[in-house]
ZALUM-112347 format. One record per atom (N, C-alpha, C): residue in three letters; x, y, z. Coordinates in pm, whole numbers, plus 50000, padded with zeros to 5 digits. Example, Ala and Ser with C-alpha at 12.3 -4.5 7.8 and 13.67 -1.06 7.14 Angstrom:
ALA513194943150780
ALA512304955050780
ALA513204967050780
SER512854977550708
SER513674989450714
SER512905000350787
***
This chain:
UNK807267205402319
UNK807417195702427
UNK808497185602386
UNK809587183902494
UNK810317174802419
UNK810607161702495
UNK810977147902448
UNK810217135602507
UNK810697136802639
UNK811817144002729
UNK811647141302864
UNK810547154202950
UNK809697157402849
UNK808367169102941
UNK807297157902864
UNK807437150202804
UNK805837139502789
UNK805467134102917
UNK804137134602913
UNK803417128603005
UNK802477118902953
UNK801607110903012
UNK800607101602979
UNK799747112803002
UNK798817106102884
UNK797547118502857
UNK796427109402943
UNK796437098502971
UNK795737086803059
UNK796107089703210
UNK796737091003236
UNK797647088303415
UNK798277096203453
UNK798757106303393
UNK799387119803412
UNK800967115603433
UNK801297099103450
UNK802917097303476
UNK803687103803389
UNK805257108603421
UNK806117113203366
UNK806937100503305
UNK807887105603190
UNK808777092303118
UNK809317086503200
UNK809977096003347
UNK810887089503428
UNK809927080703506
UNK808577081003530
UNK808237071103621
UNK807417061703579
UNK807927055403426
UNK807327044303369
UNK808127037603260
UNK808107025903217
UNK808997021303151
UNK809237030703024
UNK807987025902943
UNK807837038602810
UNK806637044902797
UNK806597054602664
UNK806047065102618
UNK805667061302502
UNK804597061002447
UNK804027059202326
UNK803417068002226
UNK803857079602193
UNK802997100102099
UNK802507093801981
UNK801377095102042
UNK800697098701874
UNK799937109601888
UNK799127110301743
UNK798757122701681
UNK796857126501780
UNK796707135301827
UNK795307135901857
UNK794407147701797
UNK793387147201847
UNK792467162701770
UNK792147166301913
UNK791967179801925
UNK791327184402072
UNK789837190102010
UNK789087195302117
UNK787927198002087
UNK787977212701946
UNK788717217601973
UNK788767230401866
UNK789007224701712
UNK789047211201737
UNK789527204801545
UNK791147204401567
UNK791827213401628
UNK792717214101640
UNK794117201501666
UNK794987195701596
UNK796007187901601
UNK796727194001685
UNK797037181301837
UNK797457179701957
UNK798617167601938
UNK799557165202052
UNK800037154902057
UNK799457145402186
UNK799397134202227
UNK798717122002281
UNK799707112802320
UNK799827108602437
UNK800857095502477
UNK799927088202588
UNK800687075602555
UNK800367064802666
UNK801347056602686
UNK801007054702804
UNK802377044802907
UNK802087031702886
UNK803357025102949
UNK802497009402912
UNK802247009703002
UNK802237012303124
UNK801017008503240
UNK799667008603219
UNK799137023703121
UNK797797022603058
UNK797447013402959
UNK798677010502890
UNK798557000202737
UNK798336987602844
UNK798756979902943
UNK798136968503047
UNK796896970503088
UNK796786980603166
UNK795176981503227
UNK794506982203111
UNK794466987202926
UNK793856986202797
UNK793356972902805
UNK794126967802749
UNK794696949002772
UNK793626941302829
UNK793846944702993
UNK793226938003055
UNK791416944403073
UNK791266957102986
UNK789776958403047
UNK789106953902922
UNK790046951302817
UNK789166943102673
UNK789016929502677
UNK790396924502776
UNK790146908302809
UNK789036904602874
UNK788996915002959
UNK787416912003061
UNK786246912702968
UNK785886924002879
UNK784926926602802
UNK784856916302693
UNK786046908302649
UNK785946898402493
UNK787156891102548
UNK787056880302593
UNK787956872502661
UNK788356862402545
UNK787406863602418
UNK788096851202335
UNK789006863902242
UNK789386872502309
UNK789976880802218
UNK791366876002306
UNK791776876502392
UNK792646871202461
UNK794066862302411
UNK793526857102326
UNK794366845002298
UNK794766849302149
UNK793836861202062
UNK794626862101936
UNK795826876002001
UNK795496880202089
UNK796656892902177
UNK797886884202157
UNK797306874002278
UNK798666865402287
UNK799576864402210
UNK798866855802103
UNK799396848201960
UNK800336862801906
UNK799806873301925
UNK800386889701874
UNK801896890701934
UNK801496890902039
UNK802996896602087
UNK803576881102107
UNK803606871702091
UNK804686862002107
UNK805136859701931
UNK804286867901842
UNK804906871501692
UNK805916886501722
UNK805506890601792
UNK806576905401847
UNK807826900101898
UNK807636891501945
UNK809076885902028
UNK809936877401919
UNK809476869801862
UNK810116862801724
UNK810876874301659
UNK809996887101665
UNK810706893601500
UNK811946900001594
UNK811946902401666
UNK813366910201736
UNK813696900101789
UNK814176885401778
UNK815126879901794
UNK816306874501678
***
């Protein structure tokens, strides 16, 4: 599979109809090593269904990616 045939293993979107693509490594039911992606559309709806579930988790996310934005400037 090569990155323009990835799909989200979450949403079924293609690369072209989302910003990015995220592969990592998975197991399928046979034991067997698979490959695994997620979009950031799923990495948001993630986000937001842990904020709902642990809302004081919220604010160390934050604190995360506004340290993500520092290091690539």
């Amino acid at each position: 599979m090569t990155g323009s045939d990835l799909i989200c293993s979450f949403c079924g979107k293609g690369h072209d109809e989302v910003l990015s693509l995220i592969r990592g490594a998975a197991v399928n039911e046979k034991g067997q090593k698979t490959a695994a992606s997620i979009c950031d559309e799923c990495v948001q709806l993630c986000v937001q269904a842990i904020a709902m579930q642990r809302p004081e988790w919220l604010e160390q996310h934050r604190s995360f990616v506004a340290a993500l934005g520092d290091i690539s400037r």
